[in-house]
C-alpha positions as a Python dict, from the first residue, in 0.01 Angstrom:
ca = {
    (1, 'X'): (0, 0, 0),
    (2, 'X'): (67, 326, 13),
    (3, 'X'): (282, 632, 208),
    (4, 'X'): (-13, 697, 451),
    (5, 'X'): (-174, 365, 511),
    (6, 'X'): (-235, -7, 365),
    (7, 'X'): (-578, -141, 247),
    (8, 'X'): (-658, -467, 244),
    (9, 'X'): (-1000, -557, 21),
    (10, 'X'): (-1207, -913, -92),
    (11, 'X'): (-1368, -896, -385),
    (12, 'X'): (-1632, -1133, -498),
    (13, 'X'): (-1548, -1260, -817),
    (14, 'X'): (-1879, -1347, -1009),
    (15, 'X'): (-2046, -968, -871),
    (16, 'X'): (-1707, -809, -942),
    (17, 'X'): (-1792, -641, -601),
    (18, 'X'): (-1581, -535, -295),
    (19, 'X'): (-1752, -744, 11),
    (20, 'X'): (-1490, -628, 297),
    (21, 'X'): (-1222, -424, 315),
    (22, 'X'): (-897, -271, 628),
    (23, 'X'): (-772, 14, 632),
    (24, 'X'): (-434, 34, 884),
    (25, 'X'): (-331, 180, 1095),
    (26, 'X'): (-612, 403, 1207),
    (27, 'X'): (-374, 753, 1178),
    (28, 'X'): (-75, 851, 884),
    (29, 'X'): (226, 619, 878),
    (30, 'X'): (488, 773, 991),
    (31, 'X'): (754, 919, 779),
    (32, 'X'): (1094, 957, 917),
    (33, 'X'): (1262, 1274, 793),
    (34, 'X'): (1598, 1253, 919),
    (35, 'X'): (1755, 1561, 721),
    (36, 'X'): (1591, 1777, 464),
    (37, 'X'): (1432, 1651, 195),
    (38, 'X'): (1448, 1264, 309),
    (39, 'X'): (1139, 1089, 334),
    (40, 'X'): (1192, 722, 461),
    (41, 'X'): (954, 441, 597),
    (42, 'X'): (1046, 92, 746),
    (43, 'X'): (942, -208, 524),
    (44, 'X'): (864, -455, 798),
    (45, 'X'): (612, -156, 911),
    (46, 'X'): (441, -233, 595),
    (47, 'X'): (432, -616, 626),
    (48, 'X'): (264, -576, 975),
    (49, 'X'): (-23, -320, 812),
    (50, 'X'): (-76, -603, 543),
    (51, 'X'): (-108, -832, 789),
    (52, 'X'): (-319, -628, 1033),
    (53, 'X'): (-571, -575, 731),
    (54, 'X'): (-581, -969, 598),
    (55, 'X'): (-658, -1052, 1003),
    (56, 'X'): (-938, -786, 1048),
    (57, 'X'): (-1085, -945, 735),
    (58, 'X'): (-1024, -1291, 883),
    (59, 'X'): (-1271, -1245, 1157),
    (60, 'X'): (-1581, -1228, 868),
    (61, 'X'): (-1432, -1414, 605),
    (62, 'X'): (-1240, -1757, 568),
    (63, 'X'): (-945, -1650, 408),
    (64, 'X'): (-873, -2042, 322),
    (65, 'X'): (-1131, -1907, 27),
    (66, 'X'): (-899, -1650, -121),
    (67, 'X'): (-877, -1707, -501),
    (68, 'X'): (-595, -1507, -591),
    (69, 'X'): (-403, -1222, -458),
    (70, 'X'): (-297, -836, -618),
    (71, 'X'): (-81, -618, -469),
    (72, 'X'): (-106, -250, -578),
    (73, 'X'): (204, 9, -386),
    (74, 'X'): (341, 332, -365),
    (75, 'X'): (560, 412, -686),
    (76, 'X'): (947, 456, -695),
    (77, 'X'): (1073, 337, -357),
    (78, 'X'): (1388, 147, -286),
    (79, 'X'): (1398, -147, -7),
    (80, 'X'): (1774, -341, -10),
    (81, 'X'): (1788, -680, 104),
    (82, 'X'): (2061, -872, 208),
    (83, 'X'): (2101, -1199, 144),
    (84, 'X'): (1891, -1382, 420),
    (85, 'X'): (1611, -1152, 297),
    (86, 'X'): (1633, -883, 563),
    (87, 'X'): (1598, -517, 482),
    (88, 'X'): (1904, -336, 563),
    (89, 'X'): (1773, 27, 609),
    (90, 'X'): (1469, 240, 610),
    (91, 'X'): (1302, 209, 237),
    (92, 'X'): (1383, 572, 56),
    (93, 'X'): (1012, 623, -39),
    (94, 'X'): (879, 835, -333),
    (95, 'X'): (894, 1171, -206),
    (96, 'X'): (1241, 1154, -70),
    (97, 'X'): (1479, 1426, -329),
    (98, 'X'): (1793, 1334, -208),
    (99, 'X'): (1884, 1101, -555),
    (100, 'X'): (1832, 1398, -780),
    (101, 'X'): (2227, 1506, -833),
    (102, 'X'): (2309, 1100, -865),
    (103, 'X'): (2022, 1054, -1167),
    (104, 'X'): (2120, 1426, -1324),
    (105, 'X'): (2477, 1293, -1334),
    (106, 'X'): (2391, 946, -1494),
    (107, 'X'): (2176, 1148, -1738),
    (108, 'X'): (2484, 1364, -1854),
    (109, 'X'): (2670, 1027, -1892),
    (110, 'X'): (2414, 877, -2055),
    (111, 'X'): (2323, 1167, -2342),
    (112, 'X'): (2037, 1312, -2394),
    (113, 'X'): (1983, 1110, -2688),
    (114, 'X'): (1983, 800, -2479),
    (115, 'X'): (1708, 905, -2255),
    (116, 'X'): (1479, 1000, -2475),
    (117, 'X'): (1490, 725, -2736),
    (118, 'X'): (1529, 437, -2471),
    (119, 'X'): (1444, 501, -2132),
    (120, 'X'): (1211, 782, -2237),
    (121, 'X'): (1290, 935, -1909),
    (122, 'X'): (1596, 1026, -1727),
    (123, 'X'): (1688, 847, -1416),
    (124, 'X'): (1602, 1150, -1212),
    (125, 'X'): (1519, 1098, -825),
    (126, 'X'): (1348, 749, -936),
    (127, 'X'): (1464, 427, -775),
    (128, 'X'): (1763, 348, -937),
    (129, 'X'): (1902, 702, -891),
    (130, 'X'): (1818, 612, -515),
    (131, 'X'): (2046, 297, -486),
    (132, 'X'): (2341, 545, -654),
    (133, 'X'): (2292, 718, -354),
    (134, 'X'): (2323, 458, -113),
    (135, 'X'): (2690, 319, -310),
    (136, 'X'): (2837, 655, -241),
    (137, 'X'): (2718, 732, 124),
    (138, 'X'): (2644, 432, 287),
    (139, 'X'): (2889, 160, 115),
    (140, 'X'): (2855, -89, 357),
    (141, 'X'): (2499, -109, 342),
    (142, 'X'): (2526, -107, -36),
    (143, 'X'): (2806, -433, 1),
    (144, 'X'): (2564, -623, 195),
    (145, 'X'): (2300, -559, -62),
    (146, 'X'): (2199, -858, -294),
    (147, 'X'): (1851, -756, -393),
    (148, 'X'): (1694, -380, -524),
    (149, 'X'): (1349, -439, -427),
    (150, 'X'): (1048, -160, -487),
    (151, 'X'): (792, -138, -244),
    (152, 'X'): (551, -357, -397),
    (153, 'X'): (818, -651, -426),
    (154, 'X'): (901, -630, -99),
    (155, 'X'): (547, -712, -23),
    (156, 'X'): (505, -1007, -275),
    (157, 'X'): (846, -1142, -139),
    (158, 'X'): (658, -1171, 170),
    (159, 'X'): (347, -1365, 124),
    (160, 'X'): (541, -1562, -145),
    (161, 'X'): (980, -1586, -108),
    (162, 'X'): (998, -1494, -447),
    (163, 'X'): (1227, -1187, -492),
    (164, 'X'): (1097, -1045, -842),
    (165, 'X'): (1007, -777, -981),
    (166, 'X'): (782, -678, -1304),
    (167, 'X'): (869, -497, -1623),
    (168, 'X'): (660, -221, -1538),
    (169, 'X'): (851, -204, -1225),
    (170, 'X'): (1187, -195, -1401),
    (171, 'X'): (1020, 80, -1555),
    (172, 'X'): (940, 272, -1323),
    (173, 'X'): (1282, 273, -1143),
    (174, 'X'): (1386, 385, -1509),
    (175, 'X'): (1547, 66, -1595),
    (176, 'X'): (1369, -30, -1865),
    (177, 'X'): (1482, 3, -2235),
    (178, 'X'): (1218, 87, -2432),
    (179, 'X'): (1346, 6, -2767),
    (180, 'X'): (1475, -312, -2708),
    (181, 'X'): (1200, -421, -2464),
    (182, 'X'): (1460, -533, -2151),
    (183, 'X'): (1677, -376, -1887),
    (184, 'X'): (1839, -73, -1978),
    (185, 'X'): (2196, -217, -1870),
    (186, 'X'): (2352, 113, -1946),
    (187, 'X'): (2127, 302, -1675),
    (188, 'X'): (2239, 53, -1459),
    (189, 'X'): (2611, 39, -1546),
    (190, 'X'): (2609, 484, -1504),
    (191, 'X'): (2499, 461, -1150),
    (192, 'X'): (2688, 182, -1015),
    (193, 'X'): (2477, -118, -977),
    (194, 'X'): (2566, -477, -1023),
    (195, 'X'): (2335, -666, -1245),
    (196, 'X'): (2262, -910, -1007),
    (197, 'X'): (2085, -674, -780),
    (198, 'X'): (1815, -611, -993),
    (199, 'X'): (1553, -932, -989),
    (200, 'X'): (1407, -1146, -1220),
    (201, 'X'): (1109, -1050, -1393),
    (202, 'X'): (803, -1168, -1350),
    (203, 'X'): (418, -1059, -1561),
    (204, 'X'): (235, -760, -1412),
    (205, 'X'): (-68, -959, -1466),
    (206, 'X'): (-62, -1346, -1425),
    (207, 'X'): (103, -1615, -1214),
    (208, 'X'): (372, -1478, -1067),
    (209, 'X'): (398, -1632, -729),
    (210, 'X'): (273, -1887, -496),
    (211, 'X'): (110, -1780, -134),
    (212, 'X'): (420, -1985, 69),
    (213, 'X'): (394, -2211, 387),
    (214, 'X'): (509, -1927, 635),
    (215, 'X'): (219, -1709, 529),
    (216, 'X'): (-64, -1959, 512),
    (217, 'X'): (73, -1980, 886),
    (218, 'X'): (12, -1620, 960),
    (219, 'X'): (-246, -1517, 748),
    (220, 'X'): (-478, -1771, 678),
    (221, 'X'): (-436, -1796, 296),
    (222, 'X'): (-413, -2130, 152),
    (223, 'X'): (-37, -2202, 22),
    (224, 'X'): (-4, -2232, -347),
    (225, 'X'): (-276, -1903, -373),
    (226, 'X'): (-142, -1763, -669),
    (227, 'X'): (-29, -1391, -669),
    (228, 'X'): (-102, -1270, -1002),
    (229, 'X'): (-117, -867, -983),
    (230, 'X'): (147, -642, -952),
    (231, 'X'): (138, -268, -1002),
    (232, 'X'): (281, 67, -897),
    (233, 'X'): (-26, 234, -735),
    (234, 'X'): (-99, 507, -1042),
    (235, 'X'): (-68, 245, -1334),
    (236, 'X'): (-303, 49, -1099),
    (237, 'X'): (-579, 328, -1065),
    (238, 'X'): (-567, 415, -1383),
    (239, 'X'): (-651, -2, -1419),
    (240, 'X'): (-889, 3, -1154),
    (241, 'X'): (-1057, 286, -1368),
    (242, 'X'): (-1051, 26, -1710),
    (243, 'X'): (-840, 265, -1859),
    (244, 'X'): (-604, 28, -2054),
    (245, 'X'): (-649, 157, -2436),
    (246, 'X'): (-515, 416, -2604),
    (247, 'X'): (-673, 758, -2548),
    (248, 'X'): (-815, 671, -2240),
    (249, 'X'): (-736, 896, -1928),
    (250, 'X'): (-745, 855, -1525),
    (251, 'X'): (-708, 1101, -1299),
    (252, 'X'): (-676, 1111, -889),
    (253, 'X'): (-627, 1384, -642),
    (254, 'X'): (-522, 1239, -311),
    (255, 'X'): (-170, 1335, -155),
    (256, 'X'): (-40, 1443, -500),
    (257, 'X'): (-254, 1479, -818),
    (258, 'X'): (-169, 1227, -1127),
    (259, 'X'): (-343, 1252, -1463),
    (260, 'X'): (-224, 888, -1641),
    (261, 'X'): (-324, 846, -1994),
    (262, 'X'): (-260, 541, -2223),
    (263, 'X'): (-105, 527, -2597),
    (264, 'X'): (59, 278, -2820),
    (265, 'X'): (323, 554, -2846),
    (266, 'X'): (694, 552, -2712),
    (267, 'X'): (761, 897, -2691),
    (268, 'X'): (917, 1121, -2434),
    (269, 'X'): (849, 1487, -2335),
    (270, 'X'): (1193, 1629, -2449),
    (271, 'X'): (1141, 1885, -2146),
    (272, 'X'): (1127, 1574, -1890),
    (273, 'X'): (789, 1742, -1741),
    (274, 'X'): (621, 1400, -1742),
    (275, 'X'): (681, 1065, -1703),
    (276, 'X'): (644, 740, -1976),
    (277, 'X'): (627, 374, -1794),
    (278, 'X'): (472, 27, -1904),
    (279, 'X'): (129, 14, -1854),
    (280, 'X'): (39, -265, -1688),
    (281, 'X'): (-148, -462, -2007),
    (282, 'X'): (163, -347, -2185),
    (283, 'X'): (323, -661, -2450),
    (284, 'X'): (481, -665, -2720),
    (285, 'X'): (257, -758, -2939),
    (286, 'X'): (-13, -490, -2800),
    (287, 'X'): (229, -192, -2648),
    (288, 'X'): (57, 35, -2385),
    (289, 'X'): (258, 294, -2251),
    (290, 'X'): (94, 518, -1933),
    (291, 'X'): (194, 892, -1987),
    (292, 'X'): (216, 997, -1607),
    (293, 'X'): (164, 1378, -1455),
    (294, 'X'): (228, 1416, -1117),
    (295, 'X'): (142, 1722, -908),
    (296, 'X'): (305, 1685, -589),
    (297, 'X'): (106, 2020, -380),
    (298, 'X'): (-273, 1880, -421),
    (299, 'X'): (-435, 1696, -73),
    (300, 'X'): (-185, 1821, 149),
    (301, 'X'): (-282, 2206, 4),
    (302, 'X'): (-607, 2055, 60),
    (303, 'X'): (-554, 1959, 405),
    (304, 'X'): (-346, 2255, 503),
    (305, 'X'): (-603, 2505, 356),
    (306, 'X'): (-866, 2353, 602),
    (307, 'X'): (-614, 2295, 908),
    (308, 'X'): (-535, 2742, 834),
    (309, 'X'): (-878, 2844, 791),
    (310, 'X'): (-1135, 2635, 881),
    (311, 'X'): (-1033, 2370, 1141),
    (312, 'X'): (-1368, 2339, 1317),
    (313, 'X'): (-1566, 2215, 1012),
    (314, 'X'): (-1542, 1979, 727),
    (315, 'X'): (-1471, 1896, 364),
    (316, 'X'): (-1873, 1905, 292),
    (317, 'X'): (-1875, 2248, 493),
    (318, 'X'): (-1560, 2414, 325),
    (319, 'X'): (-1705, 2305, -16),
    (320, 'X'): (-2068, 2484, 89),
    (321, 'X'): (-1832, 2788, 165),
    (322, 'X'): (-1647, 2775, -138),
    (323, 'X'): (-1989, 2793, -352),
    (324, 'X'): (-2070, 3155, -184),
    (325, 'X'): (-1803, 3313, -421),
    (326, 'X'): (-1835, 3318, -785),
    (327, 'X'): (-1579, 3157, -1035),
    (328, 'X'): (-1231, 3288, -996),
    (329, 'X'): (-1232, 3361, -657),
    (330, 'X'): (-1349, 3762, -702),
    (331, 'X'): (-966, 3774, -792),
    (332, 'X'): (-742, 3548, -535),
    (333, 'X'): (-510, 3361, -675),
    (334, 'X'): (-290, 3043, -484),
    (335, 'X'): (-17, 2849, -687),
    (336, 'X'): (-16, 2479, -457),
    (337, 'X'): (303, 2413, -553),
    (338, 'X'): (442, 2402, -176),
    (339, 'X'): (512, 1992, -162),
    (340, 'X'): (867, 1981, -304),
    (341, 'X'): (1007, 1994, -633),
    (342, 'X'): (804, 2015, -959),
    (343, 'X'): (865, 1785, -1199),
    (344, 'X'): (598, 1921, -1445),
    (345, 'X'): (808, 2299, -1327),
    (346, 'X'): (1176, 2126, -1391),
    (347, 'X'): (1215, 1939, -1085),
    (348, 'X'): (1194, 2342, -955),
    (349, 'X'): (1007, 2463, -575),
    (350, 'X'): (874, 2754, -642),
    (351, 'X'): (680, 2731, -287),
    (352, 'X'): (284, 2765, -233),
    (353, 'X'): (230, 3182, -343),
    (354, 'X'): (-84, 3368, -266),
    (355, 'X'): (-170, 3681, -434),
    (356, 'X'): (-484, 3927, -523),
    (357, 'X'): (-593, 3880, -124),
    (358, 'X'): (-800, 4255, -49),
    (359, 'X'): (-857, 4262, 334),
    (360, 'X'): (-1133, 4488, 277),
    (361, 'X'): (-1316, 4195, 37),
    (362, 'X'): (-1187, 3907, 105),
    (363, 'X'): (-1255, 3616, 369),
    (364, 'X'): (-1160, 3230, 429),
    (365, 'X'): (-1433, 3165, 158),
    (366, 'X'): (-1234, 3346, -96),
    (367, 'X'): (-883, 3196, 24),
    (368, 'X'): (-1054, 2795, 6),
    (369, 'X'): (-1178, 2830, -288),
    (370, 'X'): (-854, 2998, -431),
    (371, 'X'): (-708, 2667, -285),
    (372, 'X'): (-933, 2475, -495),
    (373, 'X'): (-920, 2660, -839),
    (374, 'X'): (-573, 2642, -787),
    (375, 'X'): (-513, 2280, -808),
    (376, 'X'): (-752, 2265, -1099),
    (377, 'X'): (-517, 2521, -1262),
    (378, 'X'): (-256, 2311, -1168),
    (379, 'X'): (-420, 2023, -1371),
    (380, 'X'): (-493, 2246, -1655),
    (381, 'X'): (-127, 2340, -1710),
    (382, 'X'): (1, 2008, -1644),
    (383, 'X'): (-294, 1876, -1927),
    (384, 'X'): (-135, 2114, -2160),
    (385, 'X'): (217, 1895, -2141),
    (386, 'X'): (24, 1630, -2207),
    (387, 'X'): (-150, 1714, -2517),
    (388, 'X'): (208, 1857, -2684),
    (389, 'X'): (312, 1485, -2671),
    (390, 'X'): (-17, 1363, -2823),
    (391, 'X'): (-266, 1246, -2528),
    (392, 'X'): (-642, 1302, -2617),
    (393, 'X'): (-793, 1412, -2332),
    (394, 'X'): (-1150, 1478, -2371),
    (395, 'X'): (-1298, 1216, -2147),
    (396, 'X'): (-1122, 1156, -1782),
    (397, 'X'): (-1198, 900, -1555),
    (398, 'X'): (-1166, 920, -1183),
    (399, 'X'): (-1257, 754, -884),
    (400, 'X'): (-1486, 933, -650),
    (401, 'X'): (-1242, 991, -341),
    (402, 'X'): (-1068, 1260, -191),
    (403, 'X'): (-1095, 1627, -403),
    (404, 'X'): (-1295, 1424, -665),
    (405, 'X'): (-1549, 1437, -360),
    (406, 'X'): (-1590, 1806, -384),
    (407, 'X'): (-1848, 1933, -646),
    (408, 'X'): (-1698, 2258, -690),
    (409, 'X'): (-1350, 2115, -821),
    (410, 'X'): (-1527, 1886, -1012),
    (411, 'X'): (-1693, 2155, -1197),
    (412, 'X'): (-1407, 2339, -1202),
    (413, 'X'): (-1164, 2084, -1390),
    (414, 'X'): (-1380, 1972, -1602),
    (415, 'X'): (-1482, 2342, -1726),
    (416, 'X'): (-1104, 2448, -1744),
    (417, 'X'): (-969, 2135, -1935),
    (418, 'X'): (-1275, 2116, -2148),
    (419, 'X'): (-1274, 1794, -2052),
    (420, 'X'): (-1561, 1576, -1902),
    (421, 'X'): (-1526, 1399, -1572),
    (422, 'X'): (-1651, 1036, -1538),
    (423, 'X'): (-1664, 880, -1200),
    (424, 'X'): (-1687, 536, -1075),
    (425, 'X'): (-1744, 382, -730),
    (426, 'X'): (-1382, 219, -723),
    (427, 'X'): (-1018, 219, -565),
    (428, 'X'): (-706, 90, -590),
    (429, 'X'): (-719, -238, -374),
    (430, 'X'): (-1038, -316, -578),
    (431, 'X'): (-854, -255, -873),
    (432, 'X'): (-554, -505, -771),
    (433, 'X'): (-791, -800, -658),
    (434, 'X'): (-959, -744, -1023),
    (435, 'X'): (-639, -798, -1190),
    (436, 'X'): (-521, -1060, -953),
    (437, 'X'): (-873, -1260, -1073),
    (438, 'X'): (-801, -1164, -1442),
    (439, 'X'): (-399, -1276, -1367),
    (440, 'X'): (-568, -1578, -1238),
    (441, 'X'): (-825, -1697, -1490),
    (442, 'X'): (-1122, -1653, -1288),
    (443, 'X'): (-1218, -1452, -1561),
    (444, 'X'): (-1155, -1506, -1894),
    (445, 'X'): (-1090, -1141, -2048),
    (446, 'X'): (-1057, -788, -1945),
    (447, 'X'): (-1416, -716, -2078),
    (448, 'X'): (-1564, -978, -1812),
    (449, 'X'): (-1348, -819, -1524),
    (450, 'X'): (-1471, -479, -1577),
    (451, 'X'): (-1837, -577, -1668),
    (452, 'X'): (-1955, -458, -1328),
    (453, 'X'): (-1791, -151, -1332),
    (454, 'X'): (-2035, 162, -1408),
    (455, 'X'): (-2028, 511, -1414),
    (456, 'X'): (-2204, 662, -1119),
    (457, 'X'): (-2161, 1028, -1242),
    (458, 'X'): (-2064, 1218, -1507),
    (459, 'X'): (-1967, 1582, -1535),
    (460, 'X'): (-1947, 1838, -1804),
    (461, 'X'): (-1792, 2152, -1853),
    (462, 'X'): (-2008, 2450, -1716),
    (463, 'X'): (-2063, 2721, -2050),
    (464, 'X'): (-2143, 2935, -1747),
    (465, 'X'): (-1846, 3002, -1586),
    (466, 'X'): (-1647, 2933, -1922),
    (467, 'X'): (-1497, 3281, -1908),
    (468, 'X'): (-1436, 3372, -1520),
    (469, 'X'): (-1262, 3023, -1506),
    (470, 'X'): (-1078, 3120, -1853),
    (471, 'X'): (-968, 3483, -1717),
    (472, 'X'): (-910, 3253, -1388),
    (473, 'X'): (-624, 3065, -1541),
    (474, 'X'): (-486, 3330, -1704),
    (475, 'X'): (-429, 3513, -1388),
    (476, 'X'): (-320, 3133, -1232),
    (477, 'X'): (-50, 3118, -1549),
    (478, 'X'): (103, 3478, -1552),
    (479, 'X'): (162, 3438, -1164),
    (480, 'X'): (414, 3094, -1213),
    (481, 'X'): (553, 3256, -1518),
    (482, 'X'): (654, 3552, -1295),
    (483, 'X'): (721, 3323, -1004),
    (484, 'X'): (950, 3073, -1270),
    (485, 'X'): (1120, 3409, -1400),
    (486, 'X'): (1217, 3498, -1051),
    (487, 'X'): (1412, 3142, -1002),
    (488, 'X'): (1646, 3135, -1297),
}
C-alpha cells in the first residue's frame, strides 16, 4: 500500500511465483493538501483499494485458498483511532513536514546523546513527532484517541481486529530504543503521548493475526488465515530483493529514491542525514539494522522532466533521446532536489536548480538527460553518507521498475558509485506474500523462500565514461555546495 495506489498480488508458494496481481485505483490517490506542506490521505480510502484488489483477484482465483497474508505500506504515517476503531481524521502520510518543529523540540529535550546512542535517530517529522502535533492543535481529536496506528496497522486491524503494531514499526515512528531492545518511553514521554496509545507488539515475520469473520464476509478469505508479514514498504523491498545480511544493499527509484543497506551495527549518522530502523529479520540474537537514504526529488523530477519537455512521447523515447548526448550532458547540470526538504541536505529545500543551459547548444535532449545524471548524482552523494558510517556498497540490488527501467541511468549509477547494479524481476507485494509464506511455515527457511528468485540482469560500471561522469559529479557537487552556502 502505498501514497499513489494499492497492489494486491497471489503468489504460488511451491514456484515462488506471482500468478495474479490489482493494481487500484486506475489514476494517483489523491492527496489532500489543505495548507502548505500537509500531505494527508483518508484510511478507509485505503481499506476500499485493498478490497477492490482482493475482489478483482476473486474473479480468477478462490480466495478460500489463500495460505497466508503480508501486508507491505507506505513508511511513517499516523492514523488515530478512537475507541470503537474509527479513524478520527485524515492519516498525516509520509511526506507531510508539518511535525518537524514538534520532533526538533523533543530532540533538544531529549540530548543529543540520547538520540544517537538509543533511538539512533531523532524524532524528526516521523510518526511520533506527528501525533505531538495533533496534542497541541487539534486536542480534541487527540482526547478521543486510544490507538497510534501506522499505515500498515491500520490495514492489518482490518482484515484481522487486532490493533498491533511491530518492532520495526515502533522503529520507524522513532520509538524504539535501541539499546535496550523496547519502546523508547522517553521519546514518548517528550512529545506528549500516553503509553497506552502506542499498541502491542507483534513479529514482523510470523503469526501475528487471524483473517476475522467480518472479512472472510467481504473478501473471500477463509477466517483464521494467518497474517504473518508486516513491513514498512522500503525494509520490505529491500526483503523482496533477499537483502537481509549484512553488507547487502537495495535500491529503488520510484516517487523518492531509497538506497537501504543491512549491518549488524547500531550506529547513527551524527549529522542525522540518514535513517537506522529494524530490519525486518532483525532479533536479538541475530541484529539487522536497515541503514535508510531517502531522496525525496527522483520520479516526480522524472515525471515533471517529461510532462516540460517531452509530453507527446514516452519513457522508452526520452531514454533513446537521452543516448544522443554524451556523458555529462555536454555541460548541463540539474540538482532534483525540488520535492521538499532534504533529509540527506539537513532537512534543507534548496529547490530543483538548473545551470550550464547554452541556447545556442543545447536542446530537450540535453535538459532530460541532465534530469537523469542528476538523480544518479543525487545517489552518489547520498552513497557517500553511507559509506562514512560503514555500509559496503559494491553490489546493489534493485528491482527492475520505474528509473531502474531506463538503461542510461542504469549505466550511469552504477559507473558513478562504482558500484554494480543487480536486477531482479520482483516488487513489493511479491515480496510481502513471500514473507507472509515464510511467517507462515509454508516454507521452512529464508533460503527456500528466495530459491526462485534470480538475477535477470546485471550491470557494471562503464571504464568509458569513467571520467565525463567523474568531471560530471564534480560539476553536480560544487553546484549544491554553492546552492547550501547560499541558505545558511
Amino acid at each position: 500500500m502505498g501514497s499513489s495506489s494499492v497492489k494486491v498480488s497471489l503468489m504460488d508458494v511451491p514456484s515462488g511465483r506471482k500468478v495474479g496481481s490489482a493494481v487500484f485505483p486506475a489514476s494517483e490517490m489523491p492527496i489532500a493538501a489543505p495548507r502548505e506542506g500537509w500531505a494527508e490521505q483518508a484510511p478507509q480510502m485505503w481499506w476500499e483499494y485493498v478490497c477492490a484488489g482482493i475482489r478483482e483477484l476473486s474473479r480468477r482465483f478462490d480466495m478460500g485458498e489463500v495460505a497466508a497474508v503480508g501486508v507491505t505500506y507506505q513508511m511513517h504515517g499516523l492514523v488515530c483511532l478512537d475507541g470503537r476503531g474509527e479513524a478520527l481524521r485524515p492519516a498525516i502520510i509520509w511526506c507531510d513536514s508539518r511535525a518537524v518543529p514538534y520532533g526538533e523540540r523533543a530532540a533538544r529535550e531529549l540530548g543529543e546523546s540520547y538520540c544517537l546512542e538509543h533511538t539512533l535517530n531523532e524524532p524528526g517529522n516521523f510518526t511520533a513527532a506527528k501525533m505531538a502535533w495533533v496534542r497541541e492543535h487539534e486536542p480534541e481529536t487527540f482526547a478521543r484517541t486510544r490507538h497510534l496506528l501506522l499505515p500498515g496497522d491500520y490495514v492489518v486491524y482490518r482484515l484481522t481486529g487486532d490493533i498491533s503494531t511491530t518492532p520495526g514499526g515502533l522503529s520507524e515512528q522513532i520509538l524504539w530504543d535501541f539499546r535496550e531492545g523496547t519502546t523508547a518511553w522517553p521519546v514518548a514521554d517528550a512529545l506528549g503521548i500516553p503509553h497506552g496509545m502506542i499498541p502491542d507488539l507483534r513479529p514482523s515475520i510470523g503469526v501475528q493475526a487471524r483473517v476475522s469473520a467480518a472479512a472472510e464476509a467481504q473478501l473471500g478469505i477463509r477466517r483464521g488465515t494467518p497474517v504473518s508479514y508486516r513491513a514498512g514498504d522500503q525494509p520490505n523491498n529491500a526483503f523482496s530483493l533477499h537483502v537481509t545480511e549484512c553488507g547487502e544493499v537495495a535500491a529503488t527509484a520510484g516517487t523518492s529514491g531509497v538506497v537501504y543497506g543491512v549491518t549488524s551495527s547500531a550506529a547513527a549518522d551524527p549529522a542525522m542525514r540518514v535513517n537506522t530502523f529494524l530490519h525486518v529479520n532483525h532479533t536479538a540474537a541475530a541484529p539487522r539494522y536497515g541503514v535508510l537514504l531517502c531522496i525525496n526529488g527522483v520520479g516526480i523530477l522524472n515525471a515533471w522532466a517529461r510532462r516540460m519537455w517531452a509530453p507527446e512521447i514516452g519513457y522508452a523515447e526520452i531514454n533513446a533521446l537521452c543516448e544522443q548526448v554524451p556523458a555529462g550532458s555536454d555541460g548541463v547540470t540539474l540538482l532534483p532536489f525540488g520535492n521538499g526538504a532534504e533529509r540527506m541536505l539537513g532537512n534543507r529545500y534548496t529547490g530543483v536548480t538548473l545551470t550550464g543551459v547554452d541556447l545556442n547548444r543545447h536542446d530537450r535532449r540535453h535538459l532530460l538527460r541532465a534530469a537523469q545524471e542528476g538523480v544518479a548524482c543525487a545517489f552518489r552523494y547520498g552513497m557517500e553518507v553511507m559509506r562514512g558510517v560503514g555500509l559496503d556498497l559494491s553490489v546493489i540490488r534493485a528491482g527492475r521498475a520505474n528509473l531502474f527501467l531506463s538503461p542510461l541511468f542504469r549505466r550511469t549509477l552504477a559507473s558513478l558509485c562504482g558500484a554494480s547494479i543487480e536486477l531482479y524481476d520482483t516488487d513489493g507485494s511479491l515480496g510481502a506474500a513471500r514473507g507472509a509464506a515464510l511467517g507462515a511455515g509454508l516454507y521452512a527457511d529464508r533460503r527456500e523462500a528466495f530459491a526462485s528468485l534470480e538475477c535477470v540482469e546485471r550491470v557494471d560500471p562503464d571504464p568509458g565514461s569513467a571520467a565525463l561522469l567523474e568531471a560530471c559529479y564534480r560539476r553536480w557537487r560544487g553546484e549544491l555546495e554553492s546552492r547550501l552556502k547560499t541558505q545558511k
